[in-house]
C-alpha positions as CSV (number, residue, x, y, z in Angstrom):
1,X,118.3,114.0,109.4
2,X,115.7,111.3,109.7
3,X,113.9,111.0,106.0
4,X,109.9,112.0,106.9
5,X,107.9,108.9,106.8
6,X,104.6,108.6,104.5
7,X,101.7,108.4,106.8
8,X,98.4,106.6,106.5
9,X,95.3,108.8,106.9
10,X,94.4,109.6,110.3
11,X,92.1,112.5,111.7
12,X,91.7,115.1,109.8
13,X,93.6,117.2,111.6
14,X,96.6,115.5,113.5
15,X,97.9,112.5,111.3
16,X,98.6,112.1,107.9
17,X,101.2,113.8,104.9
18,X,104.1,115.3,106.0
19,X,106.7,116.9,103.7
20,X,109.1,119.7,104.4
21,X,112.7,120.4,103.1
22,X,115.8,118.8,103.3
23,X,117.9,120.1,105.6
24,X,115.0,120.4,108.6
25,X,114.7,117.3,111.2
26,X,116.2,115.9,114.2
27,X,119.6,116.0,113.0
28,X,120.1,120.1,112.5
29,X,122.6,121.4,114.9
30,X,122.0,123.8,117.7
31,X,120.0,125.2,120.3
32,X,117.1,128.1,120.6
33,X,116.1,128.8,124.1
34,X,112.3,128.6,124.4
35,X,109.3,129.8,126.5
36,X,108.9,127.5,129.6
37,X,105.6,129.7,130.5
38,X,102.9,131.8,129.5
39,X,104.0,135.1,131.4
40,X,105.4,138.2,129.2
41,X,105.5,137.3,125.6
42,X,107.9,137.9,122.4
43,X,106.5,139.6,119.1
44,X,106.0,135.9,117.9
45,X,103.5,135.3,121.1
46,X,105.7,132.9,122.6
47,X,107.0,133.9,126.3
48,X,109.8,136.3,126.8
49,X,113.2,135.8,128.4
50,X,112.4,137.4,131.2
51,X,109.2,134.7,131.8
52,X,111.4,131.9,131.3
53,X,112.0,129.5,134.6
54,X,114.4,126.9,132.4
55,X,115.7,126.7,129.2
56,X,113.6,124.9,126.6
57,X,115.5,123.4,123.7
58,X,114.6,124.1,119.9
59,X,116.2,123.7,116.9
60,X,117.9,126.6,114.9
61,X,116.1,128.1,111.7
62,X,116.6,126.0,108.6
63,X,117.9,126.9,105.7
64,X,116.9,130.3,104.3
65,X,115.2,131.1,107.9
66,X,112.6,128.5,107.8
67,X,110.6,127.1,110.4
68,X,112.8,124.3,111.8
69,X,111.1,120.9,111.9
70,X,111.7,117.7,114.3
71,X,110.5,114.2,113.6
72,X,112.2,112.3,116.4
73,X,116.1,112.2,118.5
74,X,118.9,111.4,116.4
75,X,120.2,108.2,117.1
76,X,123.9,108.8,119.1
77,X,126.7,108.8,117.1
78,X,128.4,105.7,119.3
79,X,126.8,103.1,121.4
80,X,123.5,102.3,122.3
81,X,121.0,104.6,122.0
82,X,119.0,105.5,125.3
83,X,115.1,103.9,125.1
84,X,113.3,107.3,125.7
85,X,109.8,107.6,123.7
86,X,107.5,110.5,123.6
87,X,103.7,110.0,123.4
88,X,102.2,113.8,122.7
89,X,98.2,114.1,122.3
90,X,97.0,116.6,120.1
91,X,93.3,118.4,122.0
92,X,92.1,119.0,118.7
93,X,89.1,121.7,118.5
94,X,88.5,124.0,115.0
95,X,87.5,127.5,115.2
96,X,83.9,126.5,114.1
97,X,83.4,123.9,116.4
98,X,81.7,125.6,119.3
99,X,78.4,125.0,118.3
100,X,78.8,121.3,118.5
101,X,80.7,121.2,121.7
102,X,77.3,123.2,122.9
103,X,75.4,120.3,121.9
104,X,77.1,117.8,124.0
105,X,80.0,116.7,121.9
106,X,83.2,116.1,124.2
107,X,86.7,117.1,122.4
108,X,88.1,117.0,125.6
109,X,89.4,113.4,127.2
110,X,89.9,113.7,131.2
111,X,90.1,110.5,131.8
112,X,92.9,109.8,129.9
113,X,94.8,112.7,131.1
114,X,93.8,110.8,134.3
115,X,95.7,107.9,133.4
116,X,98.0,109.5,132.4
117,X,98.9,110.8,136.0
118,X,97.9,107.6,138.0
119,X,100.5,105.6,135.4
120,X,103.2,108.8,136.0
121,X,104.1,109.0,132.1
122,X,105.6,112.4,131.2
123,X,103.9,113.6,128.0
124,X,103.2,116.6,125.9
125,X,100.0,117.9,124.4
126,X,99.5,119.9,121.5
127,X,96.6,122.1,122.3
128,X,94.5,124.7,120.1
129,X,93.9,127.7,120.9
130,X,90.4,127.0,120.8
131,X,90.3,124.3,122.7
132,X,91.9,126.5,125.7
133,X,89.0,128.3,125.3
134,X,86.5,125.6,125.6
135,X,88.1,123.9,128.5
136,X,90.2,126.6,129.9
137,X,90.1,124.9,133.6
138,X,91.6,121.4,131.8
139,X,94.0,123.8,130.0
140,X,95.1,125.5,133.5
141,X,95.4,122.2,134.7
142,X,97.7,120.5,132.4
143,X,99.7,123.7,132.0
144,X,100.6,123.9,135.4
145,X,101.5,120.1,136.2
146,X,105.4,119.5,135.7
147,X,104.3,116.2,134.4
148,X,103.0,118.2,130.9
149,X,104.2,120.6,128.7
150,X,101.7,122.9,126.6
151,X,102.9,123.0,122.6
152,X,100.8,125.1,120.1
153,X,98.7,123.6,118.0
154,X,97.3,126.3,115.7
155,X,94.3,128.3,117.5
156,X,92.2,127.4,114.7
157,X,93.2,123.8,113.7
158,X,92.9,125.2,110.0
159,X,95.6,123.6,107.6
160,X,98.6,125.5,106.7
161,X,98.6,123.5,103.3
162,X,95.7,122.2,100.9
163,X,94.6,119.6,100.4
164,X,94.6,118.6,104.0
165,X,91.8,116.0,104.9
166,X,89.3,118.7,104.1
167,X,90.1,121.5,107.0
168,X,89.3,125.0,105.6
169,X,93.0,126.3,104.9
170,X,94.4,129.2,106.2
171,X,95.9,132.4,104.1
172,X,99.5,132.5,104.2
173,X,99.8,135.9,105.8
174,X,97.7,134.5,108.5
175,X,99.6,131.7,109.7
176,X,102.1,133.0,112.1
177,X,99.3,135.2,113.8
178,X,97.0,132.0,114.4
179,X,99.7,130.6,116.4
180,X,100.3,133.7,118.2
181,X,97.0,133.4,119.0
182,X,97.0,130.1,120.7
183,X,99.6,131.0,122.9
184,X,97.6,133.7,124.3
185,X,94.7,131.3,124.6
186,X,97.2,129.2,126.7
187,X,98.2,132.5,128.9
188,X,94.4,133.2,129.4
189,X,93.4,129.9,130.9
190,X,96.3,130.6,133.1
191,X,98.9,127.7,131.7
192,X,102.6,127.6,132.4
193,X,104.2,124.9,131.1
194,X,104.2,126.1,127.7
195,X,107.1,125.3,125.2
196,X,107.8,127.0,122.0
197,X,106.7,124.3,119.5
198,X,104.0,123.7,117.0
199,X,102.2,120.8,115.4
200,X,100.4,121.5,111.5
201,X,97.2,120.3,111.9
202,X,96.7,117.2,109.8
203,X,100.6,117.3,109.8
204,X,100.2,119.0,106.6
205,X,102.7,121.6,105.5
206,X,105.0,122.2,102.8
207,X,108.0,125.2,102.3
208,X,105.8,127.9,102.3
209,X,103.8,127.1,105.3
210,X,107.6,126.9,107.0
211,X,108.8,130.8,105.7
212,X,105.1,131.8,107.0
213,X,105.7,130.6,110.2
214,X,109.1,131.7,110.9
215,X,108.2,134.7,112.5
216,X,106.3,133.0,115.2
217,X,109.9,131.4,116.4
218,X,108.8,128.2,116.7
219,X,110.1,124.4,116.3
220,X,108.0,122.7,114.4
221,X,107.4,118.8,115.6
222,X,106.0,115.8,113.8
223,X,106.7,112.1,114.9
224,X,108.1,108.7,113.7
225,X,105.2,106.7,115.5
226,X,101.2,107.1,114.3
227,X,99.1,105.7,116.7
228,X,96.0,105.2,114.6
229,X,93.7,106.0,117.3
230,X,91.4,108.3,114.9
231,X,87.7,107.1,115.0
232,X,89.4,103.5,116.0
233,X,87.1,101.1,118.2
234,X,89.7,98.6,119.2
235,X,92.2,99.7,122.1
236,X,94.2,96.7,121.0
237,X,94.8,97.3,117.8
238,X,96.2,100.5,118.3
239,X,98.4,99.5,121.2
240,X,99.7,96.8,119.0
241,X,100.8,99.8,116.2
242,X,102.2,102.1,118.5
243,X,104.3,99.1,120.2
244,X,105.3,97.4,116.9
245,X,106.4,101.5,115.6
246,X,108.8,102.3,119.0
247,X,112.2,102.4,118.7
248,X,114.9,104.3,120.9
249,X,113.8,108.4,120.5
250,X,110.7,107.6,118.7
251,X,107.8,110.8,118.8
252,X,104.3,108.9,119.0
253,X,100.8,111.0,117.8
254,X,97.8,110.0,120.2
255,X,94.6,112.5,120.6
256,X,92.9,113.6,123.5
257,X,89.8,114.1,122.0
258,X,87.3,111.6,123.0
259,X,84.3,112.1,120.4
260,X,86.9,111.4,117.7
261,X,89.3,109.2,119.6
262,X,87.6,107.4,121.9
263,X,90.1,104.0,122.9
264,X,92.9,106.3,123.3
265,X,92.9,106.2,127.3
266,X,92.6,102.1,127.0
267,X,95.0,102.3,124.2
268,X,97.6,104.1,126.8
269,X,96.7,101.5,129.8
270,X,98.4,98.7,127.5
271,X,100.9,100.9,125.6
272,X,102.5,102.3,129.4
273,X,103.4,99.0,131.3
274,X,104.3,97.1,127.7
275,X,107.0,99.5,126.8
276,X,108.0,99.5,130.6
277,X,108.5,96.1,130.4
278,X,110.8,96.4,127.4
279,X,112.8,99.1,129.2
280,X,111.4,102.3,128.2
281,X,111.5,106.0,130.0
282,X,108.7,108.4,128.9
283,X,109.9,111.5,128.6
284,X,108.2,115.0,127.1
285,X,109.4,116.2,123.5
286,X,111.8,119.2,125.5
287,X,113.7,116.2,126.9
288,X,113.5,113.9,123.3
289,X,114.7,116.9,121.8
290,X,117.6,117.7,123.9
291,X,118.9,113.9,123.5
Protein backbone atom coordinates (compact mmCIF):
# COMPACT_ATOMS: atom_id res chain seq x y z
CA UNK A 1 0.00 0.00 0.00
CA UNK A 2 1.16 3.56 -0.64
CA UNK A 3 1.79 5.28 2.95
CA UNK A 4 -0.99 8.49 2.87
CA UNK A 5 0.86 11.59 2.43
CA UNK A 6 0.44 14.69 4.92
CA UNK A 7 -1.26 17.40 3.05
CA UNK A 8 -0.93 21.20 3.27
CA UNK A 9 -4.21 23.03 3.89
CA UNK A 10 -6.32 23.43 0.92
CA UNK A 11 -10.11 24.30 0.72
CA UNK A 12 -12.01 23.59 3.22
CA UNK A 13 -13.59 20.86 1.90
CA UNK A 14 -11.41 18.98 -0.81
CA UNK A 15 -7.66 19.08 0.37
CA UNK A 16 -6.00 18.64 3.41
CA UNK A 17 -5.53 15.52 6.41
CA UNK A 18 -5.93 12.33 5.34
CA UNK A 19 -5.60 9.22 7.68
CA UNK A 20 -7.23 5.90 7.51
CA UNK A 21 -5.97 2.36 8.41
CA UNK A 22 -3.37 0.22 7.41
CA UNK A 23 -4.23 -2.27 5.29
CA UNK A 24 -6.61 0.26 2.92
CA UNK A 25 -4.89 1.82 -0.40
CA UNK A 26 -3.88 1.04 -3.77
CA UNK A 27 -2.20 -2.01 -3.06
CA UNK A 28 -5.40 -4.28 -1.55
CA UNK A 29 -6.22 -7.04 -3.77
CA UNK A 30 -9.34 -7.52 -5.74
CA UNK A 31 -12.14 -6.33 -7.58
CA UNK A 32 -16.01 -5.00 -6.74
CA UNK A 33 -18.03 -4.38 -9.80
CA UNK A 34 -19.46 -0.90 -9.66
CA UNK A 35 -22.33 1.30 -10.91
CA UNK A 36 -21.44 2.64 -14.46
CA UNK A 37 -25.02 4.70 -14.36
CA UNK A 38 -27.67 6.21 -12.49
CA UNK A 39 -30.61 3.71 -13.51
CA UNK A 40 -32.01 1.17 -10.78
CA UNK A 41 -30.14 1.53 -7.63
CA UNK A 42 -28.70 -0.97 -4.69
CA UNK A 43 -29.82 -0.37 -0.91
CA UNK A 44 -26.41 1.62 -0.63
CA UNK A 45 -27.89 4.13 -3.62
CA UNK A 46 -25.38 3.17 -5.91
CA UNK A 47 -26.75 1.57 -9.35
CA UNK A 48 -27.87 -2.02 -9.56
CA UNK A 49 -26.49 -4.79 -11.60
CA UNK A 50 -29.11 -4.80 -13.79
CA UNK A 51 -28.17 -0.74 -14.64
CA UNK A 52 -24.74 -1.50 -15.26
CA UNK A 53 -23.40 -1.04 -19.09
CA UNK A 54 -19.57 -2.06 -18.00
CA UNK A 55 -17.83 -3.12 -15.12
CA UNK A 56 -16.44 -0.53 -12.93
CA UNK A 57 -13.44 -1.51 -10.74
CA UNK A 58 -13.31 -1.06 -6.80
CA UNK A 59 -11.47 -2.30 -4.27
CA UNK A 60 -12.61 -5.11 -1.77
CA UNK A 61 -13.73 -4.09 1.84
CA UNK A 62 -10.80 -3.65 4.21
CA UNK A 63 -10.13 -5.21 7.09
CA UNK A 64 -13.07 -5.68 9.40
CA UNK A 65 -15.56 -4.54 6.47
CA UNK A 66 -14.30 -1.09 6.17
CA UNK A 67 -14.71 1.30 3.50
CA UNK A 68 -11.79 0.50 1.17
CA UNK A 69 -9.63 3.50 0.42
CA UNK A 70 -7.37 4.34 -2.79
CA UNK A 71 -4.63 6.98 -3.02
CA UNK A 72 -3.13 6.21 -6.39
CA UNK A 73 -2.10 2.73 -8.92
CA UNK A 74 0.42 0.59 -7.43
CA UNK A 75 3.53 0.77 -9.18
CA UNK A 76 3.96 -2.83 -11.34
CA UNK A 77 5.67 -5.36 -9.83
CA UNK A 78 8.40 -5.52 -13.00
CA UNK A 79 9.35 -2.98 -15.43
CA UNK A 80 8.36 0.34 -16.08
CA UNK A 81 5.52 1.60 -14.89
CA UNK A 82 2.88 3.00 -17.52
CA UNK A 83 2.72 7.21 -17.29
CA UNK A 84 -1.11 7.41 -16.76
CA UNK A 85 -2.21 10.43 -14.31
CA UNK A 86 -5.64 11.27 -13.19
CA UNK A 87 -6.70 14.84 -12.60
CA UNK A 88 -10.37 14.56 -10.73
CA UNK A 89 -12.20 18.03 -9.78
CA UNK A 90 -14.18 18.10 -6.84
CA UNK A 91 -17.77 20.62 -7.74
CA UNK A 92 -17.90 21.46 -4.24
CA UNK A 93 -21.39 23.02 -2.90
CA UNK A 94 -22.56 22.52 1.10
CA UNK A 95 -26.04 22.00 1.99
CA UNK A 96 -26.29 25.68 3.17
CA UNK A 97 -24.98 27.20 0.43
CA UNK A 98 -27.98 28.01 -1.70
CA UNK A 99 -28.55 31.23 -0.49
CA UNK A 100 -25.27 32.50 -1.72
CA UNK A 101 -25.31 30.80 -5.10
CA UNK A 102 -28.82 32.97 -5.29
CA UNK A 103 -26.78 35.99 -4.85
CA UNK A 104 -24.56 35.51 -7.72
CA UNK A 105 -21.78 33.35 -6.40
CA UNK A 106 -20.70 30.77 -9.13
CA UNK A 107 -19.50 27.18 -7.60
CA UNK A 108 -19.78 25.90 -10.84
CA UNK A 109 -16.70 26.27 -13.55
CA UNK A 110 -17.90 25.69 -17.33
CA UNK A 111 -15.28 26.94 -18.80
CA UNK A 112 -12.94 24.71 -17.52
CA UNK A 113 -15.03 21.72 -18.12
CA UNK A 114 -14.72 23.44 -21.59
CA UNK A 115 -11.22 22.95 -21.72
CA UNK A 116 -11.30 20.18 -20.65
CA UNK A 117 -13.15 18.81 -23.83
CA UNK A 118 -11.39 21.05 -26.45
CA UNK A 119 -7.78 19.62 -24.81
CA UNK A 120 -9.62 15.83 -24.89
CA UNK A 121 -8.33 14.95 -21.25
CA UNK A 122 -10.28 12.09 -19.63
CA UNK A 123 -11.14 13.14 -16.08
CA UNK A 124 -13.36 12.44 -13.11
CA UNK A 125 -15.36 14.83 -10.99
CA UNK A 126 -16.39 14.42 -7.56
CA UNK A 127 -19.74 16.07 -7.38
CA UNK A 128 -22.15 16.83 -4.35
CA UNK A 129 -25.30 16.10 -4.24
CA UNK A 130 -26.05 19.54 -3.88
CA UNK A 131 -24.37 20.83 -6.42
CA UNK A 132 -26.48 18.38 -8.89
CA UNK A 133 -29.07 20.23 -7.62
CA UNK A 134 -27.90 23.69 -8.37
CA UNK A 135 -26.62 22.92 -11.79
CA UNK A 136 -28.49 19.91 -12.65
CA UNK A 137 -28.16 20.71 -16.59
CA UNK A 138 -23.99 20.85 -16.05
CA UNK A 139 -24.54 17.67 -13.99
CA UNK A 140 -26.60 15.94 -16.98
CA UNK A 141 -24.01 17.07 -19.07
CA UNK A 142 -20.94 15.77 -17.60
CA UNK A 143 -22.68 12.57 -16.64
CA UNK A 144 -23.52 11.71 -19.90
CA UNK A 145 -20.11 12.47 -21.80
CA UNK A 146 -17.87 9.24 -21.98
CA UNK A 147 -15.02 11.63 -21.50
CA UNK A 148 -16.31 11.99 -17.45
CA UNK A 149 -17.23 9.80 -14.88
CA UNK A 150 -19.58 11.17 -11.94
CA UNK A 151 -17.97 10.01 -8.24
CA UNK A 152 -19.93 11.00 -4.97
CA UNK A 153 -18.83 13.54 -3.12
CA UNK A 154 -21.09 13.66 -0.02
CA UNK A 155 -24.55 15.46 -0.82
CA UNK A 156 -23.81 17.79 1.83
CA UNK A 157 -20.10 18.43 1.70
CA UNK A 158 -20.32 18.11 5.64
CA UNK A 159 -17.10 16.33 7.17
CA UNK A 160 -17.21 12.78 8.19
CA UNK A 161 -14.46 13.67 10.92
CA UNK A 162 -13.83 16.86 13.14
CA UNK A 163 -11.90 18.98 13.11
CA UNK A 164 -12.09 19.45 9.40
CA UNK A 165 -11.32 23.10 8.23
CA UNK A 166 -14.39 24.18 9.93
CA UNK A 167 -17.33 22.25 7.87
CA UNK A 168 -20.23 21.42 10.20
CA UNK A 169 -19.65 17.59 10.79
CA UNK A 170 -21.96 15.05 10.12
CA UNK A 171 -23.45 12.27 12.86
CA UNK A 172 -22.14 8.98 12.29
CA UNK A 173 -25.39 7.29 11.65
CA UNK A 174 -25.84 9.80 9.01
CA UNK A 175 -23.02 9.30 6.84
CA UNK A 176 -23.84 6.40 4.64
CA UNK A 177 -27.33 8.00 3.94
CA UNK A 178 -25.75 11.42 2.76
CA UNK A 179 -24.03 9.60 0.17
CA UNK A 180 -27.01 7.75 -0.82
CA UNK A 181 -28.32 10.81 -1.27
CA UNK A 182 -25.96 12.25 -3.73
CA UNK A 183 -26.35 9.55 -5.97
CA UNK A 184 -29.89 10.19 -6.33
CA UNK A 185 -29.13 13.79 -6.91
CA UNK A 186 -26.90 12.50 -9.75
CA UNK A 187 -29.99 10.09 -11.06
CA UNK A 188 -32.29 13.26 -10.96
CA UNK A 189 -30.30 15.62 -13.08
CA UNK A 190 -30.39 12.68 -15.42
CA UNK A 191 -26.40 11.54 -15.13
CA UNK A 192 -24.98 8.28 -16.34
CA UNK A 193 -21.65 7.97 -16.05
CA UNK A 194 -21.64 7.51 -12.43
CA UNK A 195 -19.00 5.21 -10.61
CA UNK A 196 -19.27 3.82 -7.15
CA UNK A 197 -16.67 6.02 -5.42
CA UNK A 198 -16.47 8.68 -2.83
CA UNK A 199 -14.19 11.58 -1.85
CA UNK A 200 -14.41 12.94 2.29
CA UNK A 201 -14.83 16.37 1.97
CA UNK A 202 -11.72 18.11 3.17
CA UNK A 203 -10.24 14.57 2.71
CA UNK A 204 -10.88 14.20 6.26
CA UNK A 205 -11.78 10.83 7.74
CA UNK A 206 -10.58 8.47 10.22
CA UNK A 207 -11.72 4.55 11.13
CA UNK A 208 -15.00 5.29 12.07
CA UNK A 209 -16.02 7.48 9.22
CA UNK A 210 -14.81 4.14 7.14
CA UNK A 211 -17.25 1.40 9.25
CA UNK A 212 -20.07 4.23 8.77
CA UNK A 213 -19.74 4.23 5.35
CA UNK A 214 -19.43 0.66 4.53
CA UNK A 215 -22.87 0.17 3.83
CA UNK A 216 -22.97 2.61 1.06
CA UNK A 217 -20.49 0.05 -0.94
CA UNK A 218 -18.28 2.47 -1.97
CA UNK A 219 -14.34 2.87 -2.73
CA UNK A 220 -13.14 5.52 -1.12
CA UNK A 221 -10.43 7.78 -3.30
CA UNK A 222 -7.86 10.30 -2.19
CA UNK A 223 -4.80 11.27 -4.32
CA UNK A 224 -0.88 11.44 -4.21
CA UNK A 225 -0.90 14.99 -6.11
CA UNK A 226 -2.55 18.41 -4.39
CA UNK A 227 -2.94 20.87 -6.81
CA UNK A 228 -3.08 23.92 -4.52
CA UNK A 229 -5.55 25.70 -6.58
CA UNK A 230 -7.80 26.72 -3.42
CA UNK A 231 -8.31 30.54 -3.38
CA UNK A 232 -4.84 30.63 -5.48
CA UNK A 233 -4.36 33.65 -7.94
CA UNK A 234 -1.46 32.45 -9.94
CA UNK A 235 -2.20 29.70 -12.65
CA UNK A 236 1.58 29.19 -12.70
CA UNK A 237 2.23 28.39 -9.51
CA UNK A 238 -0.12 25.78 -9.31
CA UNK A 239 0.83 24.16 -12.65
CA UNK A 240 4.34 24.20 -11.51
CA UNK A 241 3.01 21.92 -8.10
CA UNK A 242 0.89 19.67 -9.89
CA UNK A 243 3.85 19.02 -12.54
CA UNK A 244 6.75 18.89 -10.01
CA UNK A 245 4.08 16.14 -7.77
CA UNK A 246 3.36 13.58 -11.10
CA UNK A 247 4.76 10.51 -11.23
CA UNK A 248 3.55 7.22 -13.17
CA UNK A 249 -0.32 6.47 -11.58
CA UNK A 250 -0.41 9.61 -9.62
CA UNK A 251 -4.37 10.82 -8.55
CA UNK A 252 -4.25 14.79 -8.79
CA UNK A 253 -7.10 17.10 -6.62
CA UNK A 254 -8.22 20.20 -8.76
CA UNK A 255 -11.77 22.07 -8.16
CA UNK A 256 -14.30 23.08 -10.39
CA UNK A 257 -15.57 25.66 -8.39
CA UNK A 258 -14.74 29.00 -9.69
CA UNK A 259 -15.65 31.44 -6.73
CA UNK A 260 -13.12 29.48 -4.65
CA UNK A 261 -10.80 28.20 -7.42
CA UNK A 262 -10.61 30.49 -9.83
CA UNK A 263 -7.07 29.75 -12.04
CA UNK A 264 -7.95 26.23 -12.17
CA UNK A 265 -9.02 26.27 -15.98
CA UNK A 266 -5.60 28.29 -16.81
CA UNK A 267 -3.92 26.00 -14.38
CA UNK A 268 -5.11 22.93 -16.65
CA UNK A 269 -4.23 24.84 -20.12
CA UNK A 270 -0.40 24.57 -18.92
CA UNK A 271 -0.69 21.33 -16.85
CA UNK A 272 -2.39 19.23 -20.22
CA UNK A 273 0.30 19.90 -23.04
CA UNK A 274 3.38 19.86 -20.27
CA UNK A 275 2.63 16.41 -19.10
CA UNK A 276 1.99 15.50 -22.86
CA UNK A 277 5.12 16.51 -23.60
CA UNK A 278 6.71 14.28 -21.02
CA UNK A 279 4.67 11.28 -22.25
CA UNK A 280 1.69 11.27 -20.24
CA UNK A 281 -2.02 9.58 -20.92
CA UNK A 282 -4.89 11.04 -18.89
CA UNK A 283 -6.97 8.63 -18.00
CA UNK A 284 -10.25 8.63 -15.34
CA UNK A 285 -9.72 7.07 -11.78
CA UNK A 286 -11.89 3.63 -13.13
CA UNK A 287 -9.00 3.16 -15.54
CA UNK A 288 -5.98 4.32 -12.65
CA UNK A 289 -7.68 1.97 -10.61
CA UNK A 290 -7.72 -1.01 -12.75
CA UNK A 291 -3.85 -0.50 -13.51
Amino acid sequence: MVALSVLGAVLAGCGGETSGPPGNGPGAAGERSGAAGPSPTTASGSPSAAARTRPVPALPPGPDGLTPVFERASDPASGAPEKTVALTFDADMTADQGPRAARGERFDNPELIATLRRLKVDATVFMTGRWAEEYPDQARSIGTDQRFEIANHSYSHHAFKAPCYGLPVLPRQDMAADVRRAFDAFRAAGARNVVPYFRFPGGCYDRTALRALAPAEVTAVQWDVVSGDAFAEDPDAVAEQVLAGVRPGSLVVMHCTRSAAPVTEQAVRRIVPELRARGYRFVKVSELMAT
